[in-house]
N, C-alpha and C positions, 0 to 999 in steps of 0.2 A: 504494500500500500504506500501510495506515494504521500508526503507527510505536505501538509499546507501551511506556506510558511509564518501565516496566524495562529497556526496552532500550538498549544501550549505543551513543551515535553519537560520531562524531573531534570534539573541539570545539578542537584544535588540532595541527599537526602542524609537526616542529620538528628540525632537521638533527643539533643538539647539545643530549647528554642535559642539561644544566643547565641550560635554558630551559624544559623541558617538566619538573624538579623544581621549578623558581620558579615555575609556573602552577598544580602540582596546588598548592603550598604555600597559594597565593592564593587556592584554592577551596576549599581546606580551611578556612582563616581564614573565608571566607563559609558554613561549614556544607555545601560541594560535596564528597560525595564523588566522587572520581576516580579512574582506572587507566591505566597505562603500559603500553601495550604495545610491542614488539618493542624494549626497555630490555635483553635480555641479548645481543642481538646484539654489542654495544660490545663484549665480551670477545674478540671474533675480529675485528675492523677497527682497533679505537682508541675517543676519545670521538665522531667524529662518523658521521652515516650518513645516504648520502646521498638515500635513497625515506622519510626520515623516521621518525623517535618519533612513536606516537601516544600525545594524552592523551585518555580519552573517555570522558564523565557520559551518566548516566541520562538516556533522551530528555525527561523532567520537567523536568529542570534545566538542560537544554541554554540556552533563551535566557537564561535569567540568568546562568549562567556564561560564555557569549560575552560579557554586556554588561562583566562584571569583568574582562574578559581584552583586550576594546579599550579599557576606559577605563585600562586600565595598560598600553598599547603593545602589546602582545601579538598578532599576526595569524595567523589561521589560511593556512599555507602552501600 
């Protein structure tokens, strides 16, 4: 399937929500917009959770926001 490049794919996923604020931060700084999903669950566990935060850009911007997201330690889990 061919991916459209508005569509939204995980370009990282992340146990503890203040890992996955310091990445959109970093992609925002590079012009990446990004979104946080399943970010309101925290309010019923605590801050971590453990099938993951996702953070996830436009399929357009998807490699270039991976290449800012490894070259700042950042791995998609």
């Amino acid at each position: 399937m061919e991916k459209n490049s508005d569509q939204l794919v995980t370009v990282l996923t992340a146990s503890l929500i203040h890992q996955v604020h310091i990445a959109k931060t970093l992609l925002a700084n590079n012009d990446i917009i990004s979104f946080i999903f399943d970010e309101n669950i925290a309010t019923s566990i605590g801050t971590a959770y453990v099938e993951g935060y996702r953070l996830e850009v436009r399929a357009s911007d998807y490699e270039k926001a991976k290449k800012i997201l490894e070259e700042t330690n950042f791995d998609d889990n």
